[in-house]
C-alpha positions in Angstrom: -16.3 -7.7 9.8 -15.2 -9.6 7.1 -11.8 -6.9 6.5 -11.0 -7.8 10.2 -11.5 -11.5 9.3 -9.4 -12.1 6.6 -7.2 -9.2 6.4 -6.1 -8.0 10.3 -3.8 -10.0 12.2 -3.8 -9.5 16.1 -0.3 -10.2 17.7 1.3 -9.7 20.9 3.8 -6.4 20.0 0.8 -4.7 17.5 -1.8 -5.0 14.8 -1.1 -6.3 11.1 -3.2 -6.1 8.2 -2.0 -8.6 5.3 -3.4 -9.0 1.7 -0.8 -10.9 0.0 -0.6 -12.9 -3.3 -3.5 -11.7 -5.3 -5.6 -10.8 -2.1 -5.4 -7.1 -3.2 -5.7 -6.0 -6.9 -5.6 -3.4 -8.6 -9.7 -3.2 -8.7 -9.9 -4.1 -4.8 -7.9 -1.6 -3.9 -10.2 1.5 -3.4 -12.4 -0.9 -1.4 -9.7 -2.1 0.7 -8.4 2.1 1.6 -12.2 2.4 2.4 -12.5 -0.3 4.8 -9.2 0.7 6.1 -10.3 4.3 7.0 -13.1 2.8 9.0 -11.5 0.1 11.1 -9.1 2.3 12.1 -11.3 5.2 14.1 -13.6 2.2 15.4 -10.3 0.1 16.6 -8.2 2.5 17.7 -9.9 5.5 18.5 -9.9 9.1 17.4 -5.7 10.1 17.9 -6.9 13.5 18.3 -8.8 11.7 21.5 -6.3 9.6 22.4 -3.4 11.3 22.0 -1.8 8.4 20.0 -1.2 8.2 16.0 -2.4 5.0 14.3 0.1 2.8 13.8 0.6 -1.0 12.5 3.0 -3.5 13.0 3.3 -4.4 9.6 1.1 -3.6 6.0 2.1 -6.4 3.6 0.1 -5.9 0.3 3.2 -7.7 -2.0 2.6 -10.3 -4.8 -0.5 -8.4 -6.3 1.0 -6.8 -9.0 -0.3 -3.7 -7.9 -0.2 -0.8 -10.6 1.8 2.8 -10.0 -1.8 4.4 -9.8 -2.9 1.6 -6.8 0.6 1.5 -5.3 1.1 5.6 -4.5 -3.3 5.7 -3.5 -1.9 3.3 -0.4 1.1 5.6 0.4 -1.1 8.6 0.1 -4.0 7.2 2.4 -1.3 5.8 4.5 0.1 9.7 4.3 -3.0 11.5 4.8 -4.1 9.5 8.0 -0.8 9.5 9.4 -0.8 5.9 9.9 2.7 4.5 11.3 3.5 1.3 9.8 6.7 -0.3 11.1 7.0 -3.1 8.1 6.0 -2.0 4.9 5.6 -4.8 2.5 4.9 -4.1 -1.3 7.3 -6.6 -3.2 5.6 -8.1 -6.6 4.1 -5.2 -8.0 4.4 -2.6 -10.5 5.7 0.7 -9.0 8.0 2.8 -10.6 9.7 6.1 -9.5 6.4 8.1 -8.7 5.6 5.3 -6.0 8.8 5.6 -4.7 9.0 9.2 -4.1 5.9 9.2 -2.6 7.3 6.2 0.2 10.1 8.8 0.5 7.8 11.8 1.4 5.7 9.4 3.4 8.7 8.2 5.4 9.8 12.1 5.9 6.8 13.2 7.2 6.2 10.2 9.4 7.8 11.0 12.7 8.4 7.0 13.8 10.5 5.2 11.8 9.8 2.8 9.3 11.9 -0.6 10.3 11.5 -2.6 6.9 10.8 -1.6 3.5 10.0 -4.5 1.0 10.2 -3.4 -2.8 11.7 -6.0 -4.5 10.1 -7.4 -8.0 9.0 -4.0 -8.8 9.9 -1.5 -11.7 11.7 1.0 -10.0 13.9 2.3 -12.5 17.5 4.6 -10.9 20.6 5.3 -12.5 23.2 7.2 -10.3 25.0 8.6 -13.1 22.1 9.9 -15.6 20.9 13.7 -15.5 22.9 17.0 -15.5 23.3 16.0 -11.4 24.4 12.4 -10.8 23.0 11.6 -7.9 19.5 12.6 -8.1 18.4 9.3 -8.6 14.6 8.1 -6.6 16.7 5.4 -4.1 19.4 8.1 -3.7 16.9 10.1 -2.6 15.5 7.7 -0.7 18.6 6.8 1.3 19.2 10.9 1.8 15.8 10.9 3.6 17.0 8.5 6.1 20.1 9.7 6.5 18.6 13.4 7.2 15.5 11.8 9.5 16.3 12.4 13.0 14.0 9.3 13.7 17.2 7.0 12.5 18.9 4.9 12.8 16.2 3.2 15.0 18.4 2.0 18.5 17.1 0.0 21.2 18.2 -1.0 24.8 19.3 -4.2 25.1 19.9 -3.9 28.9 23.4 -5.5 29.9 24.2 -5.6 26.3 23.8 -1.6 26.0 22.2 0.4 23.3 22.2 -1.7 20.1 21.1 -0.1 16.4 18.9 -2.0 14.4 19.3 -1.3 10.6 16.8 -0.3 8.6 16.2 -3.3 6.6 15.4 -2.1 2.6 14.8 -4.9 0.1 15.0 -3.1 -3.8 16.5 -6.6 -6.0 14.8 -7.4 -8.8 14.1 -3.7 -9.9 15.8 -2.1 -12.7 18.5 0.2 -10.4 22.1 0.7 -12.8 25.3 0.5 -11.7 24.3 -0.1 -7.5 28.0 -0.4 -6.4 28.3 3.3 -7.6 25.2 4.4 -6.1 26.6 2.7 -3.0 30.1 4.2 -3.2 28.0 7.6 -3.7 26.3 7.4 -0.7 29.5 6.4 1.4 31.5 9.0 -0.4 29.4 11.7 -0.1 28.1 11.0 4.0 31.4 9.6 5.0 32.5 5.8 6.4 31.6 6.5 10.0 28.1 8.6 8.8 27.1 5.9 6.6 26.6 1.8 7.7 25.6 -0.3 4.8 25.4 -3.4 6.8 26.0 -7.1 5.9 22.9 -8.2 8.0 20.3 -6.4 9.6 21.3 -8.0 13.0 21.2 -5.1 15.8 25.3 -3.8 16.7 26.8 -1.5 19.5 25.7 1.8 18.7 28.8 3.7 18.1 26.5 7.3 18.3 28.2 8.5 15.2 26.1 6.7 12.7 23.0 8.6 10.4 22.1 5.9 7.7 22.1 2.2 8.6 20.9 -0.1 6.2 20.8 -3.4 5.1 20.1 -4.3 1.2 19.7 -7.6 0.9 20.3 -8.2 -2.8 20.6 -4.9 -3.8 23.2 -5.7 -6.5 20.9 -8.5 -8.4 18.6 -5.8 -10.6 17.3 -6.3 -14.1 16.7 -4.3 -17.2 13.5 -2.7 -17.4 12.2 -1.7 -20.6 10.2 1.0 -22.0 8.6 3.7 -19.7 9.8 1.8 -17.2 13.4 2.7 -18.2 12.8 6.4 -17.7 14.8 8.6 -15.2 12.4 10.8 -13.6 13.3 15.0 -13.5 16.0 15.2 -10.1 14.3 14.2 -6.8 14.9 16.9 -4.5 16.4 16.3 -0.8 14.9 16.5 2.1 16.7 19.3 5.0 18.8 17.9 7.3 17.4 17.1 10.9 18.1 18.3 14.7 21.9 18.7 14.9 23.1 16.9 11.5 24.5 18.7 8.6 23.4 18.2 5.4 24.2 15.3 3.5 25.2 16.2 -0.1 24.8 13.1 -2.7 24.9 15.1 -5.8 27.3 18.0 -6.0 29.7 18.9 -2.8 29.0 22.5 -3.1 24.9 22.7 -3.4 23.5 22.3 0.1 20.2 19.9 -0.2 17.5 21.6 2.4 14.2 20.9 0.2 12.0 18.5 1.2 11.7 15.2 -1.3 9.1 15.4 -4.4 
């Protein structure tokens, strides 16, 4: 009762659960996955009854400088119930690569697609150039995973208007990712101008039908240097395989076809 009080937030297009700004630390956080595995059979039903996966409007845990170890036991709970959260909020904390790969898995095995993805102030350290494959970076393989997700880009029917895509909306400034342009120039390069949108805004456009990553990065390009462990590029993050009808995207190497799923 007193989860659904202060945390759960009732609105017209879904259910929200925020625990912002020191709501949520580090030593809350196994009572907070506990309450959530709970209130979600007894609000929502059994999915195997119902025929309908859990899903939220939006999960915004940010500003609770939320440890690696806390950040990926959300994304695995999150994971392991296959619990569909449309805005996923976790800026102001402490997650590094691991957490990051694990969003990535979650988003590949999620079959709706996440619409926001708030990491910014974190200590998610990428350098598109490091390693014996440039390329293999965590947000690389991120942004591959969208790309190759058959669930993007999310479009919607605006009636008169026509079929509008909405970009995904990913916030990473403040980390500690090198050299972005390149990563950006990567990306573009390697899935091509009319493959891959980086967008100015994430205001819906005409779907041109040709389009596999949309994003918005809303300062991507202001980072910072991280410092010790923190600093570390992680071994390659493999790629996820491409979906229904799309070839492969290839962000490290033309000639190596990417069909694993991300680590």
């Amino acid at each position: 009762r007193a989860f659904e009080q202060v945390a759960v937030r009732a609105e017209q297009d879904g259910v929200s659960i925020a625990l912002p700004n020191s709501m949520c630390l580090d030593r809350h956080v196994p009572d907070f996955l506990s309450c959530l595995r709970c209130w979600l059979p007894r609000t929502f039903g059994d999915p195997k009854a119902t025929k309908r996966p859990w899903r939220l409007r939006c999960l915004d845990l940010s500003q609770n400088s939320l440890s690696e170890e806390s950040a990926c036991s959300v994304i695995e709970t999150l994971s392991s119930l296959d619990v569909r959260v449309e805005r996923l909020l976790l800026a102001g904390n402490c997650m590094r690569q691991r957490g990051l790969s694990m969003i990535t898995q979650y988003l590949w095995s999620c079959q709706d697609a996440l619409w926001e993805l708030d990491l910014t102030d974190n200590e998610i350290f990428a350098d598109p150039k490091a390693g014996p494959t440039p390329g293999s970076d965590v947000v690389s393989a991120l942004l591959r995973c969208i790309y190759n997700h058959s669930a993007y880009p999310v479009t919607v029917d605006y009636g008169r208007e026509g079929t509008k895509v909405v970009p995904f909306l990913l916030r990473l400034g403040g980390n500690g990712i090198r050299y972005p342009e390149k990563l950006l120039r990567q990306i573009r390069s390697k899935g091509g101008k009319e493959r891959v949108h980086v967008c100015a805004s994430a205001d819906p456009y005409r779907h041109t039908g040709q389009e596999y990553l949309a994003v918005c990065l809303p300062d991507f390009l202001s980072q910072r240097a991280l410092e010790g462990n923190a600093a570390r590029q992680p071994p390659p993050a493999a790629s996820p395989p491409a979906g229904p009808h799309r070839p492969p995207l290839h962000l490290t190497r033309p000639a190596v076809v990417l069909q694993e799923a991300p680590q």
